[in-house]
TINU-857971 format. One line per 3 residues: number of its first residue (from 1); their letters; for each residue x negated, y negated, z of N, C-alpha, C, O, CB. Coordinates in nm, 2 decimals. Last residue first. Glycine has a CB too. Layout:
NUM> a> X Y Z X Y Z X Y Z X Y Z X Y Z | ... $
***
This chain:
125> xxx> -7.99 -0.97 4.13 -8.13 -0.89 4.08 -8.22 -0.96 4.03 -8.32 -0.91 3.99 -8.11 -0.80 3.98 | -7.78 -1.16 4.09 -7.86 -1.12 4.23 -7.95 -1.05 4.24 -8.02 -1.06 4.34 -7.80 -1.06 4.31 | -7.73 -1.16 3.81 -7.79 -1.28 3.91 -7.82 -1.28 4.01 -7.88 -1.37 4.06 -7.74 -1.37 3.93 $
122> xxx> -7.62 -0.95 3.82 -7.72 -1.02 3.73 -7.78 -1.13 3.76 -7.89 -1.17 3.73 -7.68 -1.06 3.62 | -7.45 -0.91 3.94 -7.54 -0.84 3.99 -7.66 -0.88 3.90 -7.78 -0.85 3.93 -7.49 -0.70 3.98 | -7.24 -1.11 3.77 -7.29 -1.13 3.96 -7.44 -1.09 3.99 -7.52 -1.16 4.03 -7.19 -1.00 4.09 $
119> xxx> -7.21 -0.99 3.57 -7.28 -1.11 3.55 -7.34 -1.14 3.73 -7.44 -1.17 3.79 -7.16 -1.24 3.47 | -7.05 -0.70 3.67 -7.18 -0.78 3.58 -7.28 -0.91 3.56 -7.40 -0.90 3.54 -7.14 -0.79 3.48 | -6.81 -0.89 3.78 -6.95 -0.81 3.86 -7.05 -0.79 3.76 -7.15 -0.86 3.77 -6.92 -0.65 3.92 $
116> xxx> -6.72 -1.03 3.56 -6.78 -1.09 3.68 -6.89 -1.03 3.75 -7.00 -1.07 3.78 -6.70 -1.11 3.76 | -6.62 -0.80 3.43 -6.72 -0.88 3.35 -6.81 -0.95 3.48 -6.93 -0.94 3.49 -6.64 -0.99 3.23 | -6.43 -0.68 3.57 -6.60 -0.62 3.59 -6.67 -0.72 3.48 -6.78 -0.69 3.46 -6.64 -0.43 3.54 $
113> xxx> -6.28 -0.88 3.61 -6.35 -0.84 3.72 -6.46 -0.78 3.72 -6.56 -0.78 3.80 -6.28 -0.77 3.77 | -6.18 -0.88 3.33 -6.24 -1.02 3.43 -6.32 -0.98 3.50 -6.43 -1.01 3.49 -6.15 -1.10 3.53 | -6.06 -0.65 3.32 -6.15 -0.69 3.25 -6.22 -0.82 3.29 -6.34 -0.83 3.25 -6.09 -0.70 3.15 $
110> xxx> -5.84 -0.71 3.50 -5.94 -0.64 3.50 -6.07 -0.65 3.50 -6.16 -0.65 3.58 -5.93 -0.60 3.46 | -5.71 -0.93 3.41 -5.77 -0.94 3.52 -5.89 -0.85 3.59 -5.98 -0.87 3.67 -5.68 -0.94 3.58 | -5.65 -0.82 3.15 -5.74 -0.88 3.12 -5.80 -0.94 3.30 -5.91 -0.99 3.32 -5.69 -0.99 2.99 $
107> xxx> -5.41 -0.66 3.28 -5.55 -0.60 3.22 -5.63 -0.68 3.17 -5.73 -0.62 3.13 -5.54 -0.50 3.11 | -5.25 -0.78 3.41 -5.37 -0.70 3.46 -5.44 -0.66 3.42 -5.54 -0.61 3.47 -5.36 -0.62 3.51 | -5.19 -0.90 3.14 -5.21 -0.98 3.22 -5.34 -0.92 3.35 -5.45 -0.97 3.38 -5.06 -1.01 3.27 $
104> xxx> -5.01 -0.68 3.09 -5.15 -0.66 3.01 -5.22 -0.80 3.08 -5.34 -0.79 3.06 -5.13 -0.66 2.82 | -4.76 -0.64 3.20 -4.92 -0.54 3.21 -5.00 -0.62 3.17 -5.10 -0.62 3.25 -4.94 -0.40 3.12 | -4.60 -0.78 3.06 -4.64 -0.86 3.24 -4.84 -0.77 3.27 -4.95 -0.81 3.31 -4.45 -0.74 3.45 $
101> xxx> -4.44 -0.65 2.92 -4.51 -0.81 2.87 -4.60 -0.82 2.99 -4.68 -0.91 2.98 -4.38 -0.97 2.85 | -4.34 -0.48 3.07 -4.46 -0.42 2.96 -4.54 -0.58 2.95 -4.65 -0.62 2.97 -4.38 -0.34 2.78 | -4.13 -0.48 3.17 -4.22 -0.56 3.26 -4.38 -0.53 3.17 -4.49 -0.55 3.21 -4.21 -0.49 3.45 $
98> xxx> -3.93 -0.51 2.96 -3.98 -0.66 3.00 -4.12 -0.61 3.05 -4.22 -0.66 3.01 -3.87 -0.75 3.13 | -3.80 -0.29 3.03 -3.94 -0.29 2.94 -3.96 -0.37 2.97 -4.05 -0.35 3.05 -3.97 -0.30 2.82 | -3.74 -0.04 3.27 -3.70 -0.18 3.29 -3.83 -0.22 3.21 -3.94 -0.22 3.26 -3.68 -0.24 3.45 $
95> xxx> -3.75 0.20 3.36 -3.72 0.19 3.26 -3.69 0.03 3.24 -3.59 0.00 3.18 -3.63 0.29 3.24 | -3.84 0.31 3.67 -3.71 0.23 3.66 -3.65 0.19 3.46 -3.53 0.17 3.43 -3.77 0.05 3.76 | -4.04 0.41 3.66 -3.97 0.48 3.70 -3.86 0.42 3.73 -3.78 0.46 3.81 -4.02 0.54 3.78 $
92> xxx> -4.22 0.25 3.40 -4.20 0.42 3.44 -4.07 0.49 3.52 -4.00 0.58 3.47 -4.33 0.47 3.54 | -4.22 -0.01 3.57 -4.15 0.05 3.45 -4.13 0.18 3.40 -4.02 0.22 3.36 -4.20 0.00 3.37 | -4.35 0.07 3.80 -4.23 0.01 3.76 -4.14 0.08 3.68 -4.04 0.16 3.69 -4.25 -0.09 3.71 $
89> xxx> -4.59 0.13 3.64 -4.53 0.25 3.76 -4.37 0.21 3.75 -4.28 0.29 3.71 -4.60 0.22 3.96 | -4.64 -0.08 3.54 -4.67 0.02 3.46 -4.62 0.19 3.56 -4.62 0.31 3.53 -4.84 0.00 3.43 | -4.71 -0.32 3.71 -4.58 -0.24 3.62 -4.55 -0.18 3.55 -4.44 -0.18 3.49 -4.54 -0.26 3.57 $
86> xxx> -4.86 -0.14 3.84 -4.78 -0.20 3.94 -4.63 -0.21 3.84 -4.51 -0.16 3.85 -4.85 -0.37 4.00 | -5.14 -0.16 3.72 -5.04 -0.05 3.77 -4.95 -0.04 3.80 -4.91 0.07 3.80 -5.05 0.00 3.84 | -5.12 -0.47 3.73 -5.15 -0.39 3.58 -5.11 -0.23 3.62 -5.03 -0.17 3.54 -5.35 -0.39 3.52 $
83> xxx> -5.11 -0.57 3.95 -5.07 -0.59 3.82 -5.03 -0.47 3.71 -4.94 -0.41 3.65 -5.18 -0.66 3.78 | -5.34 -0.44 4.10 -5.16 -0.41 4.13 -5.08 -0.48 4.03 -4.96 -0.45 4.03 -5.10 -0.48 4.29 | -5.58 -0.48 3.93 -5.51 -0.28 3.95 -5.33 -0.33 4.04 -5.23 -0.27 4.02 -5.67 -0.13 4.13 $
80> xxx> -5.57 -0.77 3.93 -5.56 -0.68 3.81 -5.50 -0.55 3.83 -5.41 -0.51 3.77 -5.70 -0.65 3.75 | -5.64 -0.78 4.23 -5.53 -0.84 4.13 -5.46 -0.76 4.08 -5.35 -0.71 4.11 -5.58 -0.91 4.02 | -5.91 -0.67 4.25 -5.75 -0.57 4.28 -5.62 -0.64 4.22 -5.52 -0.59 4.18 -5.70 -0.55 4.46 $
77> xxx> -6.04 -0.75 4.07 -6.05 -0.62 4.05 -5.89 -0.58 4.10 -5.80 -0.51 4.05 -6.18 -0.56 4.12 | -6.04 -1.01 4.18 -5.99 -0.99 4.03 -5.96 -0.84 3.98 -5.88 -0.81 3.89 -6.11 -1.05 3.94 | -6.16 -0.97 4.42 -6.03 -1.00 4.40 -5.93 -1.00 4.24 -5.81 -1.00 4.20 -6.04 -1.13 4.46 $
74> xxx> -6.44 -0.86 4.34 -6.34 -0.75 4.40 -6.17 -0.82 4.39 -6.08 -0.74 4.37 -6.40 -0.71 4.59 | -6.54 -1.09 4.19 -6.49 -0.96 4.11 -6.38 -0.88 4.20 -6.27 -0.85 4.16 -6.61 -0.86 4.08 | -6.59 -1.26 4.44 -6.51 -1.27 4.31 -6.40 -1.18 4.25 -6.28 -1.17 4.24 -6.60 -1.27 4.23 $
71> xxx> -6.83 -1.13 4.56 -6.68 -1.19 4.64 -6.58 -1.23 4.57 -6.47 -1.23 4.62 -6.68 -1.32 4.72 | -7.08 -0.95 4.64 -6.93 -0.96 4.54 -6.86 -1.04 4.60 -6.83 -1.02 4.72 -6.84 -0.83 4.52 | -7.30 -0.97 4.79 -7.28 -1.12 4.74 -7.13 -1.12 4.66 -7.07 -1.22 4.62 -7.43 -1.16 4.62 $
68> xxx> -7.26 -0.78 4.97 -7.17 -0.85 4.99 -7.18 -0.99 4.92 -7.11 -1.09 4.95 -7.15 -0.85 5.11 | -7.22 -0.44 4.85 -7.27 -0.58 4.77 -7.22 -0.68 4.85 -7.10 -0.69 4.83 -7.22 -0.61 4.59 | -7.04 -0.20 4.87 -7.22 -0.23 4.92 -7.27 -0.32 4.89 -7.40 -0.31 4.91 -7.32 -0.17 4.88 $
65> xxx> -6.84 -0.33 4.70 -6.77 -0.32 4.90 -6.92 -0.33 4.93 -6.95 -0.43 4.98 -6.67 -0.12 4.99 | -6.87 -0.21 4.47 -6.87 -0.37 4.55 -6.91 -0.42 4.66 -6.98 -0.51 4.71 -6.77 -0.43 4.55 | -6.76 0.06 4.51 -6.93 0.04 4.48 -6.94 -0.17 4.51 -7.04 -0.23 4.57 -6.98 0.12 4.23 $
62> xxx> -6.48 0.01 4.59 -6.57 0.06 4.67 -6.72 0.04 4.68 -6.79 0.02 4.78 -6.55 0.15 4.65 | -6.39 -0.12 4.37 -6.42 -0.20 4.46 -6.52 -0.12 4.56 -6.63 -0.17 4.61 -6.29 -0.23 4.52 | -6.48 0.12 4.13 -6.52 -0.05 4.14 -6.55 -0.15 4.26 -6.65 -0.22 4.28 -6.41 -0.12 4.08 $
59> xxx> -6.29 0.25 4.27 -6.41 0.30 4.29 -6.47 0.18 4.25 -6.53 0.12 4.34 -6.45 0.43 4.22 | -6.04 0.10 4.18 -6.07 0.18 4.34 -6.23 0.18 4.34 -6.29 0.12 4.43 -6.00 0.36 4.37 | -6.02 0.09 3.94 -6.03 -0.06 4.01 -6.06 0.04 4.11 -6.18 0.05 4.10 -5.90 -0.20 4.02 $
56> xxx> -6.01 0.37 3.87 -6.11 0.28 3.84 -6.16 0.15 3.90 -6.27 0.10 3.90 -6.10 0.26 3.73 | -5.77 0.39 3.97 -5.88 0.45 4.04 -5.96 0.44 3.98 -6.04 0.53 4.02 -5.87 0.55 4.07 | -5.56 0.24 3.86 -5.58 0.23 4.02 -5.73 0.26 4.03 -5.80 0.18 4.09 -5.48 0.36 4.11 $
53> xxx> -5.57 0.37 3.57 -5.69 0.22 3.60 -5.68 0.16 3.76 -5.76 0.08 3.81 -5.63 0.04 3.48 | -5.49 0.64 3.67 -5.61 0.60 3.60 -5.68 0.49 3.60 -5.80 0.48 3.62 -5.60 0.60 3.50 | -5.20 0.52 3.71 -5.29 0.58 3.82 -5.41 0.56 3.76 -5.47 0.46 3.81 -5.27 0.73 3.86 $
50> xxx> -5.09 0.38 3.46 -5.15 0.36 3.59 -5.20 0.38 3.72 -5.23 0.31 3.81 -5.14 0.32 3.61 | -5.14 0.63 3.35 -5.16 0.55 3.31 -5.26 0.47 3.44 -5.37 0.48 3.49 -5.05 0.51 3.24 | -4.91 0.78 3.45 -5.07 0.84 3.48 -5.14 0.70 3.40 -5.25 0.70 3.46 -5.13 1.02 3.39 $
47> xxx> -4.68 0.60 3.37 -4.72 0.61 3.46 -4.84 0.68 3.53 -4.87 0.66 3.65 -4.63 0.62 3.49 | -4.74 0.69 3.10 -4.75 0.53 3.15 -4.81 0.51 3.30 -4.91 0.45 3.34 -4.59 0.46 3.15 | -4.66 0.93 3.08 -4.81 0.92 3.02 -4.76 0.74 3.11 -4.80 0.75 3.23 -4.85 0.94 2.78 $
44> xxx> -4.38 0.92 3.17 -4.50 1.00 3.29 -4.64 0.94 3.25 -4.73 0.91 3.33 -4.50 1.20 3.27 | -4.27 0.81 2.91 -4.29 0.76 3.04 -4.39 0.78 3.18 -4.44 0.70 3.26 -4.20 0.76 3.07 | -4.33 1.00 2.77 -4.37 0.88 2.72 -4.41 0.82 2.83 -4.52 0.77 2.86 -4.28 0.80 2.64 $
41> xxx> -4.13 1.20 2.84 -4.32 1.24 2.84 -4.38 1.11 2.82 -4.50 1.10 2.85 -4.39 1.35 2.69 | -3.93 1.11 3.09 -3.95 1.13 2.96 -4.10 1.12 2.97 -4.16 1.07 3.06 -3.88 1.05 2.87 | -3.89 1.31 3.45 -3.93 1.15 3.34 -3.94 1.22 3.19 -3.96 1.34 3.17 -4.13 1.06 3.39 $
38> xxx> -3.91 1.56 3.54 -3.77 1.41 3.58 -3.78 1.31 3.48 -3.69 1.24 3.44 -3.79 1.30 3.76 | -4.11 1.69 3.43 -3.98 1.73 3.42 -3.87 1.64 3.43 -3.77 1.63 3.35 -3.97 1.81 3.51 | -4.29 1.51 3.66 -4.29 1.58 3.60 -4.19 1.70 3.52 -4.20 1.81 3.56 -4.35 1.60 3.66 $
35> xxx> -4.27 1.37 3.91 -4.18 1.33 3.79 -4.20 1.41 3.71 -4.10 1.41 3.64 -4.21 1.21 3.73 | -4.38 1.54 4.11 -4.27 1.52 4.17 -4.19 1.47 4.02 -4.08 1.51 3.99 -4.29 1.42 4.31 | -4.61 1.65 4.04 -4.55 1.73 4.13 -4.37 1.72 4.17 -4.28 1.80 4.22 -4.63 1.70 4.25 $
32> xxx> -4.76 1.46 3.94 -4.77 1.58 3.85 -4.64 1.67 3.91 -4.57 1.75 3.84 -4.93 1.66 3.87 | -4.69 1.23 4.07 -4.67 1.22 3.89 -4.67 1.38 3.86 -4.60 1.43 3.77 -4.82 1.13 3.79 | -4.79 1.23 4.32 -4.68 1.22 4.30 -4.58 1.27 4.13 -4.47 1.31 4.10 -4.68 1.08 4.34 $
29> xxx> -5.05 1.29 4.24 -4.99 1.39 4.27 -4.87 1.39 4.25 -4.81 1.48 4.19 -5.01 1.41 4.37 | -5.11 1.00 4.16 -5.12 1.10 4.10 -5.07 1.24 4.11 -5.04 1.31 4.01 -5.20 1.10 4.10 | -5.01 0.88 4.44 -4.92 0.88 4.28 -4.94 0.96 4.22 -4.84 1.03 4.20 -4.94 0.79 4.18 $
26> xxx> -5.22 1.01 4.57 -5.11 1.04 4.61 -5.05 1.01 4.57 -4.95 1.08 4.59 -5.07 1.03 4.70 | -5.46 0.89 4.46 -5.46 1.08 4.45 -5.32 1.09 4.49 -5.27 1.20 4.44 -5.59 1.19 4.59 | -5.38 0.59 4.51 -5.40 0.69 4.34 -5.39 0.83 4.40 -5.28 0.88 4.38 -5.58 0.68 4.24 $
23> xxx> -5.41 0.60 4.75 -5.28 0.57 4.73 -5.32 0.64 4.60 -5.28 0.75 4.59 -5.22 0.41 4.74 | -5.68 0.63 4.77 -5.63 0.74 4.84 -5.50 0.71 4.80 -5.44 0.82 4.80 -5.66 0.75 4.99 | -5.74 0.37 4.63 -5.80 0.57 4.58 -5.73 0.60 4.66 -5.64 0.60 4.58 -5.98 0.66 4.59 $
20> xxx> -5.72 0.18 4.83 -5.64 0.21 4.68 -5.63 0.33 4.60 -5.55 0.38 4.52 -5.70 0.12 4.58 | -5.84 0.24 5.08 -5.71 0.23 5.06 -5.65 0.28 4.88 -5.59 0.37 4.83 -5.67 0.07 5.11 | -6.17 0.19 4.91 -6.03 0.33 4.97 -5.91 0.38 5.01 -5.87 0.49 4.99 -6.03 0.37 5.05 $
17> xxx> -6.09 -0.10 4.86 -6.11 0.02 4.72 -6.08 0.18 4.76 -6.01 0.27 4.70 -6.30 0.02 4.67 | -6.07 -0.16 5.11 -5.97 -0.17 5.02 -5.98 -0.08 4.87 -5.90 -0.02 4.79 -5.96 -0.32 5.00 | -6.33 -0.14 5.23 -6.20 -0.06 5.26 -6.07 -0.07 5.15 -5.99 0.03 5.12 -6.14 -0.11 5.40 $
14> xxx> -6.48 -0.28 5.02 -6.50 -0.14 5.01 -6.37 -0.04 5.09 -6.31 0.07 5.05 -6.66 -0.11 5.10 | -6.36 -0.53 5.09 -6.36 -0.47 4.93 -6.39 -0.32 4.93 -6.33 -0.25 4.86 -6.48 -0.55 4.84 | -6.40 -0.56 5.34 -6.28 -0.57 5.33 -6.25 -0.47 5.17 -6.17 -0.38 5.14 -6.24 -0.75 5.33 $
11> xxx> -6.72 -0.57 5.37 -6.65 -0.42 5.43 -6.50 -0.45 5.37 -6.46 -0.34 5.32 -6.64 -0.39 5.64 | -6.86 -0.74 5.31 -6.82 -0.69 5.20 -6.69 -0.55 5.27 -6.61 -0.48 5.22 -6.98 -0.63 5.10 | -6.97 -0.81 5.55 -6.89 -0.91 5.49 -6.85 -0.86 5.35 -6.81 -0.94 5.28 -6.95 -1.05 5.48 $
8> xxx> -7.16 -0.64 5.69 -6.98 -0.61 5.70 -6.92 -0.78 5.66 -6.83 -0.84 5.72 -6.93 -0.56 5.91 | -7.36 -0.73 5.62 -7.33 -0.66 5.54 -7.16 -0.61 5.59 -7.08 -0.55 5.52 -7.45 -0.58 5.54 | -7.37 -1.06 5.58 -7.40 -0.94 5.66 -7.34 -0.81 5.64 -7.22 -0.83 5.65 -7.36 -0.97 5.78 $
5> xxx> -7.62 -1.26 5.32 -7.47 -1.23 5.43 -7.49 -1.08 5.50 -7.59 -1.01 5.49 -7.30 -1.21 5.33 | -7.79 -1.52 5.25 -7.85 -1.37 5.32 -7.68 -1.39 5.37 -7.62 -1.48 5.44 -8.03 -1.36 5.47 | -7.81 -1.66 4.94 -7.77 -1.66 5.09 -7.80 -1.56 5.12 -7.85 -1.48 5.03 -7.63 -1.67 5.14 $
2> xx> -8.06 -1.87 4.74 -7.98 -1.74 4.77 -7.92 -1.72 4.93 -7.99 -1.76 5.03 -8.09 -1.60 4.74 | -8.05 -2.12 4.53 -8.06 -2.09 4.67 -7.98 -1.96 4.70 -7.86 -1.94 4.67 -8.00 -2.20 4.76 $
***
């Protein structure tokens, strides 16, 4: 049985995938402009790190956001990107390792997420 939804029932996933990109271009910046020099090289690479998978879960959600059968993926998607960026910024700019154990948790939430949208769109096509 297929539902018919409205199309501002995906709007939360598409705003939120803009919120999240526009917070990335402004870490990112933050990283080039502001830690740059302040941080060890190991550490800055972490923290572009997680800017990089911000703004892949971003645009993920965004292209979702036009789907409103997504309803899954987009929560797994952002899970995963404040996870998985989240300590990876952390830890960058606090040096606190532990929270390394914690990343990779976001990253299989990730990975969740677009497996889901895959399989979603697969079944809505």
């Amino acid at each position: 049985m297929t539902r018919s939804a409205s199309p501002a029932a995906s709007l939360p996933a598409f705003q939120t995938g803009a919120i999240l990109a526009a917070l990335g271009v402004a870490l990112g910046a933050f990283a080039t402009h502001g830690l740059k020099g302040t941080l060890e090289p190991g550490l800055l690479v972490d923290f572009e790190t997680g800017v990089r998978y911000q703004m892949y879960a971003a645009l993920a959600l965004l292209a979702l956001g036009t789907q409103p059968e997504q309803r899954r993926a987009p929560m797994l998607l952002l899970g995963g990107a404040v996870i998985f960026s989240g300590t990876l910024y952390i830890l960058a700019l606090t040096g606190v390792k532990w929270l390394g154990a914690i990343t990779p948790i976001g990253g299989v939430l990730l990975i969740a997420g677009f497996v889901l949208a895959a399989v979603d769109f697969r079944r809505s096509g």
